[in-house]
N, C-alpha and C positions, 0 to 999 in steps of 0.2 A: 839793597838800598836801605838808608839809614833810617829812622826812627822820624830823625831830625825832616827827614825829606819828604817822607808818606808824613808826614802830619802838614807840612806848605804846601801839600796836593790837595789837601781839605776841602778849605774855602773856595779856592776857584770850581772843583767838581761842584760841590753844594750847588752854586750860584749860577755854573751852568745846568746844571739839574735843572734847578728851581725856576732857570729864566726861561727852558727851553720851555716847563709842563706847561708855565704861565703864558708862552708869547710865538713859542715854535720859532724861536732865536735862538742861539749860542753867541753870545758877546763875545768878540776876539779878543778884552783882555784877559779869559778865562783860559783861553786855549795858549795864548802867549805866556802864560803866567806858569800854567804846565808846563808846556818848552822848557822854559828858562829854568824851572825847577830839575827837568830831565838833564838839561844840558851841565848844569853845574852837577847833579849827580854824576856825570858823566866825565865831568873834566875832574873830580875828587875821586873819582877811581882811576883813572890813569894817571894821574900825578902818583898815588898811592902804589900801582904799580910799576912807575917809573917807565912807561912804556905809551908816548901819545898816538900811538898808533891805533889803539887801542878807543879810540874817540870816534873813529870809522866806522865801526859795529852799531851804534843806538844810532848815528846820526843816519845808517842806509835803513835803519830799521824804520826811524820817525821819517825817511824820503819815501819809501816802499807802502806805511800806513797812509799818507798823504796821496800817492799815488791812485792806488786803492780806492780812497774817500772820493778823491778826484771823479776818477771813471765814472762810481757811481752820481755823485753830484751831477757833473755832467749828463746821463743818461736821464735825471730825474729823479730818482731810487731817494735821495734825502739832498739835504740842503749844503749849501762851502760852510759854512757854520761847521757841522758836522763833520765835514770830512777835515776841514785845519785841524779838532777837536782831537780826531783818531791818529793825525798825523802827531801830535803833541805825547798823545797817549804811547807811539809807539816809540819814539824818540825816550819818554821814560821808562819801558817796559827793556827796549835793547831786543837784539836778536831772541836770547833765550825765551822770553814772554811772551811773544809775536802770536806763538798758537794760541795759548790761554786766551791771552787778549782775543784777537781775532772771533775763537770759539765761543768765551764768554759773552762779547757781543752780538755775536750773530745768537744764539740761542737765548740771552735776554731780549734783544731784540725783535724777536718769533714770539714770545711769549707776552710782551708788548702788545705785540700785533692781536693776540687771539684776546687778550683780556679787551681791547678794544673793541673787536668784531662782538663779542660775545655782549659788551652795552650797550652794542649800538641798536642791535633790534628794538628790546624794552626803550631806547629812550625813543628811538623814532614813533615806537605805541604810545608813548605818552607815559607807562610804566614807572618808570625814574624818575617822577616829576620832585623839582628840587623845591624846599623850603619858600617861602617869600622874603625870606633878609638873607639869601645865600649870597655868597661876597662873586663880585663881574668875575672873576678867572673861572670859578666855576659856571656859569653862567654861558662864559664864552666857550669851554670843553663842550655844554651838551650841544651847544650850536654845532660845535663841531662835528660834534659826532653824530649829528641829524645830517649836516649835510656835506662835508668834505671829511672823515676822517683821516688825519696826519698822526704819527710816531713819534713822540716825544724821543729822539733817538740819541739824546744825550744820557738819558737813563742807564740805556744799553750800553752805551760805551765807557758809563763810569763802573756799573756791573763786568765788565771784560778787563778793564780796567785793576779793579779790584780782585778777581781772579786771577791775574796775571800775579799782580803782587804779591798774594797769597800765596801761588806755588814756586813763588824764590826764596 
């Protein structure tokens, strides 16, 4: 994948990052904006090798991530935000990436989880107490973390993400 491609993957990862830490959202035009980024990667390498057959492979890859995210979504495990996000992801990564991604996620994603568990004792003691002009997002995390903790799990998927890209 071009230079040109991983850098209009940027902003959308960023702002699902940032929407999810903030809001335990992922806004669909992040995850469409990815697609569309993978899809025309995908259509400039087959045109390039003269072969559109070749357009099959990322698109079963990002049905297969989607899938996946699905299951889980459905069962509870994280939100459709998320799982459109990985099906996006896998659609840019194509067959070859599939593990990285996948792996990268789920072991950011674990690590996620433990740095969580691991604030959430001190803040439910009282330990953590934040500043008095600390800004509502944070505000709204400790809440969180006293009484529902959830996974910012866009993180983990722009980590997986990112691993994927790195070993093509």
């Amino acid at each position: 994948m071009g230079v040109v491609f991983v850098m209009a993957l940027a902003p959308p990862l960023f702002a699902a990052c940032l929407w999810d830490v903030r809001h335990r959202l992922i806004p669909d035009w992040a995850s469409a904006w990815i697609a569309a980024v993978g899809l025309a990667a995908a259509v400039v390498a087959a045109s390039l090798a003269g072969e559109p057959a070749t357009l099959i492979a990322p698109m079963a890859s990002g049905l297969a991530c989607l899938g996946l995210g699905a299951l889980a979504a459905r069962t509870g495990l994280w939100g459709w935000g998320d799982a459109k996000l990985l099906g996006a992801a896998g659609l840019v990564v194509g067959p070859e990436g599939l593990l990285p991604l996948l792996l990268g996620t789920a072991l950011a994603g674990g690590g996620l989880a433990l740095l969580l568990l691991a604030l959430r004792g001190p803040v439910r003691r009282g330990a953590l107490a934040l500043p008095p002009g600390a800004p509502r997002w944070l505000r709204a995390e400790q809440t969180r973390l006293r009484r529902y903790p959830t996974i910012p799990y866009a993180v983990a998927i722009a980590t997986g993400l990112a691993t994927a890209l790195l070993k093509a």
